[in-house]
C-alpha positions as CSV (number, residue, x, y, z in Angstrom):
1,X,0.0,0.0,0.0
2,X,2.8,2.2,0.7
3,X,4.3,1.9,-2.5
4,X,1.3,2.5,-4.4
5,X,1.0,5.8,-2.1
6,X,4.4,6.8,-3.3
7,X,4.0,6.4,-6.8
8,X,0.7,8.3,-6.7
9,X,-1.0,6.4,-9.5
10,X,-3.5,4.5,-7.3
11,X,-5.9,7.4,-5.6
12,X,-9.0,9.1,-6.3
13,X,-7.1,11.7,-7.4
14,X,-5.5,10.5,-10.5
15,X,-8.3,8.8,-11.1
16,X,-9.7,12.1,-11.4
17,X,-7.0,13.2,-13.2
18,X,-7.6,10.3,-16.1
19,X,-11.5,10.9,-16.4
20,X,-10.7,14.3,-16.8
21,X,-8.5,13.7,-19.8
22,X,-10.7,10.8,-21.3
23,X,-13.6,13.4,-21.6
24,X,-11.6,15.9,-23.5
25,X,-11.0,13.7,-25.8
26,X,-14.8,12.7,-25.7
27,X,-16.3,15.4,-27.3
28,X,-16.1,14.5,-30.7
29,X,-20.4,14.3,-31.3
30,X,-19.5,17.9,-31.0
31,X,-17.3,18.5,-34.5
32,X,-19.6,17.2,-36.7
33,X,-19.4,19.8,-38.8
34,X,-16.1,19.4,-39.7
35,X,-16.2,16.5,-41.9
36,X,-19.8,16.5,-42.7
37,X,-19.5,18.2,-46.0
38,X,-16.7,15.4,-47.0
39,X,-19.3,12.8,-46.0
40,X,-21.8,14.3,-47.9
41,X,-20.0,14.6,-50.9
42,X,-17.9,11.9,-50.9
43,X,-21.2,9.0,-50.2
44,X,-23.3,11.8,-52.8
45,X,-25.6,12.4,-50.0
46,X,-28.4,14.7,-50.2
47,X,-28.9,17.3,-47.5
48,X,-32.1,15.0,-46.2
49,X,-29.6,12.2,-46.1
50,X,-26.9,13.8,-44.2
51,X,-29.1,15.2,-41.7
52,X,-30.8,11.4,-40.8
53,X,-27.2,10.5,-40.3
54,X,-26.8,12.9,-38.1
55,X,-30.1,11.9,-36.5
56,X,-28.2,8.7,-35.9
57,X,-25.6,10.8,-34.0
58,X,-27.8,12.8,-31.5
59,X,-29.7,9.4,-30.4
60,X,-26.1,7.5,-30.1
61,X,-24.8,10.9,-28.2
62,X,-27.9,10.1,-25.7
63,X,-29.4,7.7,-25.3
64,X,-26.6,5.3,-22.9
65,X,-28.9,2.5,-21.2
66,X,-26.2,0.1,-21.9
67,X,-23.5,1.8,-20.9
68,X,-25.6,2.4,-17.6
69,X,-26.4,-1.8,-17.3
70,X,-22.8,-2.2,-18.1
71,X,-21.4,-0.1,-15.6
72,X,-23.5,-1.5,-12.9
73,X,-22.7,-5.0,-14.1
74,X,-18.7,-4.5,-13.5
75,X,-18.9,-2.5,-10.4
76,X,-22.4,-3.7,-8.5
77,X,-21.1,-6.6,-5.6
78,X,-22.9,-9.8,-7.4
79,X,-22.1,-12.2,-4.5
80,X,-23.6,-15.0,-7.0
81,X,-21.4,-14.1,-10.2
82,X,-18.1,-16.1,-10.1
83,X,-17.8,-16.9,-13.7
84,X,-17.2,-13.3,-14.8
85,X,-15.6,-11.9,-11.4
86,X,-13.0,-10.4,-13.9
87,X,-14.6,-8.2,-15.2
88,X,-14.9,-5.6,-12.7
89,X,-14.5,-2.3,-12.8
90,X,-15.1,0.9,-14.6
91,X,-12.2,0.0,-17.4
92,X,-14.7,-2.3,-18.6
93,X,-16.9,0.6,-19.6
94,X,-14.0,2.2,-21.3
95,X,-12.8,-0.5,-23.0
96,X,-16.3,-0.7,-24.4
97,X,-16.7,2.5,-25.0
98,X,-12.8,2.3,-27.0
99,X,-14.3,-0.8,-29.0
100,X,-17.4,1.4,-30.6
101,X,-15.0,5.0,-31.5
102,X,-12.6,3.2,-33.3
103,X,-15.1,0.8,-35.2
104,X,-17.4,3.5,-35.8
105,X,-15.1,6.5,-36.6
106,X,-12.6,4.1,-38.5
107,X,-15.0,2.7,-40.6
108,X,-16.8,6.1,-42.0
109,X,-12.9,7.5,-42.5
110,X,-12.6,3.8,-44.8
111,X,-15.9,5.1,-46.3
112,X,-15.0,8.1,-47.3
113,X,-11.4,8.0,-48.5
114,X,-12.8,4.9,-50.2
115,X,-10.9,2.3,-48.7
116,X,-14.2,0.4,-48.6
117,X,-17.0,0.5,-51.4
118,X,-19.7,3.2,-50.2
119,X,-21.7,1.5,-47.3
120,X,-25.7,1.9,-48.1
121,X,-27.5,4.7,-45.7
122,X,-28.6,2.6,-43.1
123,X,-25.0,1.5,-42.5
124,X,-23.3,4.5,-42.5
125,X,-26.6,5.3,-39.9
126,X,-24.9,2.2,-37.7
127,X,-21.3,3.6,-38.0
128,X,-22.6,7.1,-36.9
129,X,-24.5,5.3,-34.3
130,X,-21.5,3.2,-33.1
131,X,-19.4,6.2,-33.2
132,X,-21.1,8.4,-30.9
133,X,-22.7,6.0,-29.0
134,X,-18.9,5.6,-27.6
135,X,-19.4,8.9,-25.8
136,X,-22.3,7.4,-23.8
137,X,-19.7,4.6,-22.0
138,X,-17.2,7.1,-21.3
139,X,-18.9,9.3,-19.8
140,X,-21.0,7.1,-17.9
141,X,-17.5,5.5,-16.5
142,X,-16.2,8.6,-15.6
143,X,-19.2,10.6,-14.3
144,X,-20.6,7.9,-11.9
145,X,-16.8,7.4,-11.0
146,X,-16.7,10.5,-10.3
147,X,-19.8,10.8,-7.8
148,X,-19.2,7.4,-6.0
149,X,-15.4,9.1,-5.4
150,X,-16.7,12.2,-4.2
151,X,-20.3,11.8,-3.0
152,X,-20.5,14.6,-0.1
153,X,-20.0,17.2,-3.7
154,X,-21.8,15.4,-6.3
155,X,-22.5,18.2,-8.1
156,X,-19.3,19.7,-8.0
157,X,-17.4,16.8,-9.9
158,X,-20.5,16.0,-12.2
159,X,-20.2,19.6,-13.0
160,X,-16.2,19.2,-14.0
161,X,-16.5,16.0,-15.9
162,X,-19.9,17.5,-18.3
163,X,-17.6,20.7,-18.3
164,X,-14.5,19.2,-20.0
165,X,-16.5,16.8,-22.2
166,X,-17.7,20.1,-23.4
167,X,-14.8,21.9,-23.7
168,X,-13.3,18.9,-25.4
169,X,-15.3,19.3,-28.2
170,X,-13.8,22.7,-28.7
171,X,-10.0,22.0,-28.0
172,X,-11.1,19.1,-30.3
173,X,-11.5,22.4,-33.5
174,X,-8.5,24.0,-32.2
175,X,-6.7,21.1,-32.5
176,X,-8.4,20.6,-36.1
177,X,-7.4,24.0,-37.2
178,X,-4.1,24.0,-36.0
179,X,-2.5,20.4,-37.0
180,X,-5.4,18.9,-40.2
181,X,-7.3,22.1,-41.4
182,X,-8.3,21.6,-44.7
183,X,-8.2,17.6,-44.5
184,X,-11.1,16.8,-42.7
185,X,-10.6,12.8,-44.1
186,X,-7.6,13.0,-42.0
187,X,-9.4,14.2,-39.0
188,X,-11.9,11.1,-39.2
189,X,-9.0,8.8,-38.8
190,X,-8.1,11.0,-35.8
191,X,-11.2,10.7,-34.4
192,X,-10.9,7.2,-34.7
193,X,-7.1,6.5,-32.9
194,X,-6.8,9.8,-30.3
195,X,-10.2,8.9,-27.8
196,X,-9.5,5.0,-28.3
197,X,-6.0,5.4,-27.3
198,X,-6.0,8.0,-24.6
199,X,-9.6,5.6,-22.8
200,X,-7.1,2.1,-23.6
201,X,-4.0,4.1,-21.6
202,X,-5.8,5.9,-18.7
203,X,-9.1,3.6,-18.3
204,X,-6.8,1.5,-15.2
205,X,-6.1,4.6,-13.3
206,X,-10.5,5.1,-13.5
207,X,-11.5,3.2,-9.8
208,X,-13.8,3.6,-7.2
209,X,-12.1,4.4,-3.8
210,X,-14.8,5.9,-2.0
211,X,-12.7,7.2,0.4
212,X,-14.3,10.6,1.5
213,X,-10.9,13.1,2.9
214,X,-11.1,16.4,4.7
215,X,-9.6,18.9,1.8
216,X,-11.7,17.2,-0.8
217,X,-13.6,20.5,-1.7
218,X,-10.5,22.6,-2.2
219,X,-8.5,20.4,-4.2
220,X,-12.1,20.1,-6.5
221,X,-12.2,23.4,-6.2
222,X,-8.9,23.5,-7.9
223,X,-9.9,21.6,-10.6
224,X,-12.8,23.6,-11.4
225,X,-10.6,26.7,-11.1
226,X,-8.8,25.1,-14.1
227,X,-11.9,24.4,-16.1
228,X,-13.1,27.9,-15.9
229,X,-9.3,28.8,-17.3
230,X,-9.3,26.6,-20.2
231,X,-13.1,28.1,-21.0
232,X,-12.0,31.8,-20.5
233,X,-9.0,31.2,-22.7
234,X,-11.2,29.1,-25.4
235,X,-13.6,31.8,-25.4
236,X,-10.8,34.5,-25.7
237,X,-9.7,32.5,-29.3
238,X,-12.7,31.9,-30.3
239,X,-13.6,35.8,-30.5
240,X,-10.2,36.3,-32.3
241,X,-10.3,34.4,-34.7
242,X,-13.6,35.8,-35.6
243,X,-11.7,39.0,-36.1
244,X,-8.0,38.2,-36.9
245,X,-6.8,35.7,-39.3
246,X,-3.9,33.6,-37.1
247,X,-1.0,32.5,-38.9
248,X,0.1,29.2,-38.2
249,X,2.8,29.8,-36.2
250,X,0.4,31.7,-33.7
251,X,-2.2,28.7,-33.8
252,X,0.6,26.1,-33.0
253,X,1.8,28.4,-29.5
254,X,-2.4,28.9,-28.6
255,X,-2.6,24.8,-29.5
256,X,0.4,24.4,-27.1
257,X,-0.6,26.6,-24.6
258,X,-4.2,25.0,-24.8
259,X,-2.4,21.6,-24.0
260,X,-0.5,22.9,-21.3
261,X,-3.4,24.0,-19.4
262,X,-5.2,20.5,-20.0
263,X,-2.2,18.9,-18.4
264,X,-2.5,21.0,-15.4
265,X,-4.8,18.8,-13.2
266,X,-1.8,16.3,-12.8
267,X,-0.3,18.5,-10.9
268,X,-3.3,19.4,-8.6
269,X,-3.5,15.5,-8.4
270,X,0.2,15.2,-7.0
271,X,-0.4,18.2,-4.5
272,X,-3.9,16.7,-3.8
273,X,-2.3,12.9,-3.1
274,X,1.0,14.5,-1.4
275,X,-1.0,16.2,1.2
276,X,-3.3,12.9,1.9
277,X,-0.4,10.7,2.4
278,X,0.5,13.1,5.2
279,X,-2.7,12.3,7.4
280,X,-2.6,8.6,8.3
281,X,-5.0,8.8,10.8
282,X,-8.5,7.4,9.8
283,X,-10.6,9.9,11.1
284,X,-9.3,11.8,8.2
285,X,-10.8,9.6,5.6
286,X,-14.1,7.7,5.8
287,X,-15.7,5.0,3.3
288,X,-18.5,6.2,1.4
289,X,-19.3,3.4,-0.4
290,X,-19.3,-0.7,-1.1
291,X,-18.2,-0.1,-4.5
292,X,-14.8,0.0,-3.7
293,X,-11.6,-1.6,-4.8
294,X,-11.1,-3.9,-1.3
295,X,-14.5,-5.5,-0.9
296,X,-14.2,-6.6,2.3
297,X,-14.1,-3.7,3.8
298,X,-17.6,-2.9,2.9
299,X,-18.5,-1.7,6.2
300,X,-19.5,2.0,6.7
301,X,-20.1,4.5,9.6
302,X,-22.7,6.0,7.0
303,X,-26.3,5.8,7.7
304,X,-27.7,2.4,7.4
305,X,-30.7,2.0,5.1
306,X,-33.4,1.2,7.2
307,X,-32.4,4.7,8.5
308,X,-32.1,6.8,5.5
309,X,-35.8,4.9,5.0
310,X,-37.2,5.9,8.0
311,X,-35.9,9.5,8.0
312,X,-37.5,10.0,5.0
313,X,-41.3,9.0,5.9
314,X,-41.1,10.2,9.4
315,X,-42.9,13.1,10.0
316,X,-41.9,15.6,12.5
317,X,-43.2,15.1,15.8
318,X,-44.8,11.6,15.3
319,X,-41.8,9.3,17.2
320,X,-44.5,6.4,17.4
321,X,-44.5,6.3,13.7
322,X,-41.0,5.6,13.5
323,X,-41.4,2.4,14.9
324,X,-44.1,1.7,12.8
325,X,-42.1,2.4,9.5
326,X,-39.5,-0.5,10.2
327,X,-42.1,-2.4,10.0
328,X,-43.7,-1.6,6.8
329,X,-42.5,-3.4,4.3
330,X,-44.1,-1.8,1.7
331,X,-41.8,1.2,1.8
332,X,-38.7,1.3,-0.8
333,X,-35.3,1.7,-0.7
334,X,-34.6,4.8,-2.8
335,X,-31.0,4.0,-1.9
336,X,-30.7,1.1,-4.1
337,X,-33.2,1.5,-6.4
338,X,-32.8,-0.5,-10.1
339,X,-34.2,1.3,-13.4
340,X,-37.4,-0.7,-13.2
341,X,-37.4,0.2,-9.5
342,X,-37.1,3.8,-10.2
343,X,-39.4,3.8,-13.5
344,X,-42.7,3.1,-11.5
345,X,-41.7,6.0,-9.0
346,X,-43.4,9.5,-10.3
347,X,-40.6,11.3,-9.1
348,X,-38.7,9.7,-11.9
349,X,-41.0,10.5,-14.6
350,X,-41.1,14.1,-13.5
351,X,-37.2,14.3,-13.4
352,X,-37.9,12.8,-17.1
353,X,-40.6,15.4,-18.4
354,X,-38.4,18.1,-16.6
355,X,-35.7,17.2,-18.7
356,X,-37.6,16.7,-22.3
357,X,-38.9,20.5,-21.6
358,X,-35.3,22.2,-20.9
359,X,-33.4,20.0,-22.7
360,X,-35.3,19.2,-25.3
361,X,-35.9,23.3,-26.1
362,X,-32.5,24.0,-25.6
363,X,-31.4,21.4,-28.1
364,X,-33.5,22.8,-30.4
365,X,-32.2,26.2,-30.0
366,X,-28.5,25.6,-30.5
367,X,-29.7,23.8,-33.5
368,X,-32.0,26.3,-35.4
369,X,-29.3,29.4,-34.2
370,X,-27.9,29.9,-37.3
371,X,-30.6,29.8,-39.5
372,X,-32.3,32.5,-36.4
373,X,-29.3,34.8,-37.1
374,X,-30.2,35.0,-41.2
375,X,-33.6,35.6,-40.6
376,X,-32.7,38.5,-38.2
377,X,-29.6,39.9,-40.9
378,X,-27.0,39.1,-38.4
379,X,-23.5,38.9,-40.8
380,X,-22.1,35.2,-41.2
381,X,-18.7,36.3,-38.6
382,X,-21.3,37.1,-35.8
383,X,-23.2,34.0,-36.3
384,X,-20.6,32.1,-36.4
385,X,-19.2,33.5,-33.2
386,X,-22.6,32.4,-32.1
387,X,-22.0,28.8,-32.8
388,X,-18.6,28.7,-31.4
389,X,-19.2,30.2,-27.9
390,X,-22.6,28.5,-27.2
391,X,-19.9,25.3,-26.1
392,X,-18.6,27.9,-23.6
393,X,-22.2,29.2,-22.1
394,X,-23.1,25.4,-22.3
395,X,-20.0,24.6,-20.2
396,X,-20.6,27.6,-17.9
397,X,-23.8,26.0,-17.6
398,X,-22.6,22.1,-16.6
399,X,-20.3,23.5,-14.3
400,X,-22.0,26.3,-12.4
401,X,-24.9,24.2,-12.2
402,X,-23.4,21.6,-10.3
403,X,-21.3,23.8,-8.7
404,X,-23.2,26.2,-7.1
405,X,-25.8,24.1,-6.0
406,X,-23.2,22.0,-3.9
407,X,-22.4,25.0,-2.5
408,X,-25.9,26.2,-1.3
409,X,-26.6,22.8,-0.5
410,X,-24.5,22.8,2.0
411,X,-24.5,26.1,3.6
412,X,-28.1,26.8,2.9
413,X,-29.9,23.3,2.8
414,X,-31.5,24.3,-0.4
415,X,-33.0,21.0,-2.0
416,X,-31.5,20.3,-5.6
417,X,-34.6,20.4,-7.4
418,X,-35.0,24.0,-6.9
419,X,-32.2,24.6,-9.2
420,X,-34.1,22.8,-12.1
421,X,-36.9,25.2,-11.2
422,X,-34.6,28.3,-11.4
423,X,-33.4,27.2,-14.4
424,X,-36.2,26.3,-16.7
425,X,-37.5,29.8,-15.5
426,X,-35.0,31.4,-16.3
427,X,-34.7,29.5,-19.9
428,X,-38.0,30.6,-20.7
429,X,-37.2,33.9,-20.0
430,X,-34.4,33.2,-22.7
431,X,-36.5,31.9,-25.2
432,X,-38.6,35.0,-25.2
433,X,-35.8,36.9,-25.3
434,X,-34.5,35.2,-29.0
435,X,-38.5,35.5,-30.1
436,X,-38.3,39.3,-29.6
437,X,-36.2,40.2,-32.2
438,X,-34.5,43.8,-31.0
439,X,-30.9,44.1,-32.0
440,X,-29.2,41.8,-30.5
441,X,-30.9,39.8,-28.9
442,X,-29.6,36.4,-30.3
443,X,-26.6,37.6,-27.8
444,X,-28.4,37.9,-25.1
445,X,-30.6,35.0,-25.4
446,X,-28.4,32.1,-26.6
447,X,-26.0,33.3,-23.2
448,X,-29.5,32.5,-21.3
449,X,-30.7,29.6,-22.6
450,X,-27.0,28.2,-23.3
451,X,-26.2,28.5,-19.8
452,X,-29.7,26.9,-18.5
453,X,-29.2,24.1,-20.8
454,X,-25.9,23.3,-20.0
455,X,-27.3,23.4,-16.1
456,X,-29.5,20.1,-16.8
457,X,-26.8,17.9,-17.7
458,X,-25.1,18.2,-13.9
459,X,-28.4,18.8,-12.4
460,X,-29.9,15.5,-13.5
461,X,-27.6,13.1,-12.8
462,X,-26.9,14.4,-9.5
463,X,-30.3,14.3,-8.4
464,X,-30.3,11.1,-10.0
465,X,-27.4,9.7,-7.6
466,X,-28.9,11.3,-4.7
467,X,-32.8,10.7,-4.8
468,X,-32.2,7.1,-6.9
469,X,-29.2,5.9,-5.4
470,X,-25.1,6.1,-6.9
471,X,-26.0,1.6,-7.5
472,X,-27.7,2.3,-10.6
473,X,-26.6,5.8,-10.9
474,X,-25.2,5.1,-14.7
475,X,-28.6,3.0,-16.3
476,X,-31.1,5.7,-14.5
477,X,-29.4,9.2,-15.4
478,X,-29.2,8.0,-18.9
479,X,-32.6,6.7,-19.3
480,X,-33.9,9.6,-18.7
481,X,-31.1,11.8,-20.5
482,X,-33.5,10.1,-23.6
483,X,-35.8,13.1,-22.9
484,X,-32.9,15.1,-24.6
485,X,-33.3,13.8,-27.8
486,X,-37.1,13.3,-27.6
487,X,-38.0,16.9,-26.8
488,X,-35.4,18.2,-29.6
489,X,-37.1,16.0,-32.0
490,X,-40.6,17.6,-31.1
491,X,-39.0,21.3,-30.8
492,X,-37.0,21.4,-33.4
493,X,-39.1,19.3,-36.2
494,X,-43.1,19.8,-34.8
495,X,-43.0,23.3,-33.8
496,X,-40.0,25.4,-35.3
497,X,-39.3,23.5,-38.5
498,X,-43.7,23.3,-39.2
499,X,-44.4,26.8,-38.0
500,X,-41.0,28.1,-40.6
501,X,-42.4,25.9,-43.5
502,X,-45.7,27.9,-43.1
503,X,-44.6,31.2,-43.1
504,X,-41.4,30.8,-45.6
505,X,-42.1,33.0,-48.7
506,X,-39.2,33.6,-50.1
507,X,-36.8,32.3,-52.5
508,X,-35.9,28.8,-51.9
509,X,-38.6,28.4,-49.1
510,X,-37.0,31.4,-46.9
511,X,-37.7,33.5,-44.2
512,X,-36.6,36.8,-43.2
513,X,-37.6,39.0,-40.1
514,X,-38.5,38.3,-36.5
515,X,-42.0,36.2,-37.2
516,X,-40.2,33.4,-38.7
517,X,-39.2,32.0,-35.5
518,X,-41.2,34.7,-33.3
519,X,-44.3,32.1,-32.8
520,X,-41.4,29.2,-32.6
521,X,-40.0,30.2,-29.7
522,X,-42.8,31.5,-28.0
523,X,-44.0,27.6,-28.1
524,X,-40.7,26.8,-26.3
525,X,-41.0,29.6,-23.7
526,X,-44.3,28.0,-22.6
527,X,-42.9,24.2,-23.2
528,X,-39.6,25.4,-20.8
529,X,-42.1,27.0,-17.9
530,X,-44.1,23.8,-18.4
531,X,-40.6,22.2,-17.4
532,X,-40.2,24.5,-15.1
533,X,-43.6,23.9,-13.1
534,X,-43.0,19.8,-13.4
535,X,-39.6,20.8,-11.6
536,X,-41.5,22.7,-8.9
537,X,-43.5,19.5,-8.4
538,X,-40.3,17.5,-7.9
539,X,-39.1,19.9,-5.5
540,X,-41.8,19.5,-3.0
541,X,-42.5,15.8,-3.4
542,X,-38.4,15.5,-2.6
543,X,-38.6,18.1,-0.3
544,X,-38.7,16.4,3.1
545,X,-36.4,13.6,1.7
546,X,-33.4,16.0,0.9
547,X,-33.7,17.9,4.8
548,X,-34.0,14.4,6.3
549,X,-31.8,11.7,4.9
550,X,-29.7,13.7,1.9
551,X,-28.9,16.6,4.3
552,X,-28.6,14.6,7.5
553,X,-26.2,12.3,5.2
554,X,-24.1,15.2,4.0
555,X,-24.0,16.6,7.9
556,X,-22.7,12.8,9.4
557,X,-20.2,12.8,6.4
558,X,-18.7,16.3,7.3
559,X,-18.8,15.2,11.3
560,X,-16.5,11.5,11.0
């Protein structure tokens, strides 16, 4: 044990360090439109074509049930599995998801450069699918790593792993622009080798420890200092480059500097392991979980679950009812609840509709932008600029979320749920903002609605993990991440694309002026408050639950 102390590669830390990396290298779903005009050309696609490939992308992107099952198959204690006992851990979900990038990415790069005769449409539809669907098992192994490593900030390290998979798909371009621009075949095969190498070399540093230690906000908050860094300084190029043309020697020192800053958590990591190896005492360090690498010390001083149960049906000032609750056996284990458990529960379809309201309408949003901006006159730079820094609002938006409500959590006691509320307010308030029309407003709103979207990806799973249980934490946060997809599909095609089609006049079936998408998004600010009052329900069902079993959790944790 001592040795593996010393060589610092066997902590939570590192194994923070290595999901971190693994999810910047993650975010290629995002670069699609790189090479999508070589796939269209070189398979003689249509436009209708491409974009049912790229249909193929969003639902692979989202919809991660079996990554989930998997994940809970190789970490889950199954007393009665001997035969595969081997197969434990989270490298098993990245060795999955390392399987699907290179067989999907490598096989539409054969495609195109025409190593292989042109695959028919459905296939390339499965190559797509395979390819992005890859994004699903890494995140899922590093995410719900993540919580079960630090489960007193849940929404702090959900927020730093949905950040970087963000910012990944951006320091994924600048990598693009600097090293293949103009070969976007080339980039394909990238796609295909960098994201199944980096998962193959880091996925054995990815465990569950469990161990819960005293400086475990500050060094997190050290991380997160670095995320908001890399964003500030991706935002910073973005905008110049929209103004200046770089010559390549600048873009190679910005690339280098960009990699510098992504290496930076290493050394966070060492400071982070360095100053745990210096309190031996136990009382420093606590088990949070039977997920952990030694088994048999399953054990825990954390709240048993017959008491979590009965703190959260007590009712204040009815002691004889206590008794009476260990005795109904009716009653459910929210701790340990399985995704058929948690499907018959309404708390989970209201997380669900929640999330097909925000994310569904944000989805949409980011999607229909640029064709917002023409019908508004906004010049192709300022669009553009649009499109690049929504990935910074929606990372602003993954991390803040998650961060800030840990925060108030804590110090406050403010139930999780309420930030969903906040949000989807304040997304509506967004919406109408982009359906108004005065000069600049596409500013304005896609920085609201970017930043409330981005908030429902570390919202969700953390309320997930804490109102479902961390168990099945992976199968039940991306079942209901489906709404994503579901909701864009109704925003974006049944509402803005039928409402454009019917009031297009112009040449080529155009639009121009604020009532093309005026009545749109109108639809979507009532469709996000509609979210938002579904969230308010969740908020006062869980209500009770989060001040008597999450909070009096989170106030045992910080006592031992």
């Amino acid at each position: 044990m001592e040795s593996e102390r010393r060589l610092n590669l066997k902590s939570k830390w590192i194994a923070t360090v290595a999901s971190i990396w693994i999810q910047c290298c993650s975010g290629a779903t995002y670069t699609f439109g790189i090479y999508s005009s070589t796939l269209k050309s070189s398979q003689n696609y249509d436009q209708s074509t491409l974009d049912t490939v790229s249909v193929f992308k969003d639902i692979g992107a989202n919809v991660g049930v079996l990554s989930g099952l998997l994940y809970s198959f190789a970490t889950l204690n199954h007393h009665h599995r001997t035969r595969f006992s081997f197969l434990r851990g989270p490298w098993v979900v990245h060795l999955t998801g390392a399987i699907l990038c290179f067989a999907g990415y490598f096989l539409m790069w054969a495609s195109v450069v025409g190593l292989i005769h042109s695959p028919p449409v459905p296939l390339m539809c499965l190559f797509m699918f395979l390819a992005a669907h890859s994004q699903t098992f890494f995140n899922t192994g590093n995410v719900v790593t993540g919580v079960m490593n630090f489960g007193d900030y849940g929404g702090t390290i959900v927020g730093i792993m949905k950040g970087f998979l963000g910012l990944g798909g951006a320091a994924l371009i600048q990598a693009y622009d600097t090293i293949w621009k103009g070969h976007p075949s080339t980039y394909l095969l990238i796609l295909a080798l960098l994201p199944t190498f980096v998962s193959l070399l880091f996925m054995s540093l990815v465990r569950i420890y469990g161990m819960n230690s005293a400086d475990d906000k500050k060094h997190l908050n050290a991380f997160s200092a670095v995320a908001l860094t890399i964003a500030a300084y991706l935002m910073i190029i973005i905008i110049l480059e929209n103004i200046f043309t770089f010559p390549l020697w600048a873009r190679i020192i910005t690339f280098l500097f960009l990699l510098l800053l992504l290496s930076s958590p290493l050394g966070i990591a060492i400071k982070a392991q360095t100053e745990d190896t210096t309190r031996l005492s136990p009382t420093f360090a606590t088990q949070r979980s039977p997920l952990v690498e030694c088994p048999e010390t399953t054990t825990s001083t954390k709240f048993s679950a017959s008491q979590d149960s009965v703190a959260y049906h007590e009712l204040p000032g009815e002691e004889i009812q206590v008794k009476a609750e260990f005795d109904d056996k009716k009653l459910k284990d929210e701790e340990d609840m399985n995704i058929l458990q948690s499907i018959c529960t309404l708390n989970f379809w209201l997380l669900f509709v929640a999330m097909l309201c925000g994310m569904g309408s944000g989805l949409a949003t980011v999607n229909n932008i640029s064709q917002v901006g023409e019908s508004l006159g906004y010049p192709t730079s300022a669009i553009n600029s649009l499109v690049s820094l929504w990935s910074i609002w929606n990372f602003l938006g993954r991390f803040g979320g998650g961060y800030v409500s840990d925060i108030v959590l804590h110090r406050m006691g403010w139930e999780r749920p309420l930030f969903i509320t906040i949000t989807l307010a304040t997304m509506s308030v967004g919406h109408i903002v982009v359906a108004s029309g005065f000069p600049g407003n596409l500013y304005v709103g896609s920085i609201i609605v970017g930043v409330c979207y981005g908030c429902q990806w570390s919202l969700m799973p953390t309320i997930t993990s804490e109102i479902f249980g961390v168990g099945h934490m992976g199968t039940i946060f991306n079942t209901i991440a489906i709404a994503s997809p579901v909701g864009s599909y109704i925003c974006s095609v049944r509402i803005i694309g039928y409402i454009y089609d019917n009031v297009a006049s112009g040449e080529g079936n155009s639009c121009n002026g604020t009532h093309c998408f005026m009545l749109s998004f109108l639809i979507m600010a009532s469709v996000a408050f509609v979210g938002c009052l579904v969230a308010f329900l969740l908020f006062i069902r869980t209500r009770r639950f989060y001040k008597q079993v999450v909070l009096r959790r989170l106030g045992h944790s910080s006592r031992t």
